[in-house]
N, C-alpha and C positions, 0 to 999 in steps of 0.2 A: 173241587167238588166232583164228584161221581157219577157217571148217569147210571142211573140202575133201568131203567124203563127200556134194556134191549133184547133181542131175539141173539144177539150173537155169543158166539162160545167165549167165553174170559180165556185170559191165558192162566196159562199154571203158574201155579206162584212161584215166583224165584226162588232157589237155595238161598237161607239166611246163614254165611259161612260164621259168623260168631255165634248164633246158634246152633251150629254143627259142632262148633270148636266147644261149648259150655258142655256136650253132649260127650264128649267122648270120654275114655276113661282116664281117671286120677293122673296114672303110672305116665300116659301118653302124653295129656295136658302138661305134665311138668319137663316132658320130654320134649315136647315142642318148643316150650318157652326159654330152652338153650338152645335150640337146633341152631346149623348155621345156615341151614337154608329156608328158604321161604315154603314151608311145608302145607299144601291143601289138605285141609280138615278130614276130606274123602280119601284123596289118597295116603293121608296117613294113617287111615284106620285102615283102610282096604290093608296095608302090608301089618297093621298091628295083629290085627284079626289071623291071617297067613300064618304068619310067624307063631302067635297065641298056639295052632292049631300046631306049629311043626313041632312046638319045643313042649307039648303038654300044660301050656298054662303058666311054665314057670318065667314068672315078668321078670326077674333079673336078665335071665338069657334070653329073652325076647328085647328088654332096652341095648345088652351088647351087640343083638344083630342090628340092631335101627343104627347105632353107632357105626357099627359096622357099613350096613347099607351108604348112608352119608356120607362116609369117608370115600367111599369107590364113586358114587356122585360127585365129589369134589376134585377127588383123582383126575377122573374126565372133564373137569371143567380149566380150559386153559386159561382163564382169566383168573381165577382162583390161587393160582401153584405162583409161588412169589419171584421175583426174575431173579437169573443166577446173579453172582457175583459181577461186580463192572469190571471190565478189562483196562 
């Protein structure tokens, strides 16, 4: 139960991340849903939006740079890159 009978300031309501995730666009959403990383709602719009703006709108070339983007984040992740061959 709630007290509502106070003088103090509420806090701001939390980000609802599948709220964010229901909210963003078509192209992104189905983009997300292969991503291979654990992609925030925020900051996958933040670079959809970028990118939207660098390449004029065209969402083919704007899904190959997220591709793109990911892969050089996978690049750098040494956990990721599969070990060489056993000696």
């Amino acid at each position: 139960m709630q007290n509502l009978a106070t003088s103090l300031r509420r806090r701001s309501r939390r980000s609802r991340p599948m709220e964010l995730y229901d909210r963003l666009p078509p192209g992104l959403r189905h983009w997300l849903a292969g991503a291979a990383l654990p992609w925030s709602p925020q900051s996958a719009l933040r670079l959809w939006n970028r990118l939207h703006r660098e390449t004029g709108g065209d969402t083919a070339a704007v899904l190959s740079r997220l591709d793109l983007a990911q892969a050089r984040l996978l690049a750098r992740d040494r956990l990721a890159t599969p070990p060489g061959p056993l000696a």
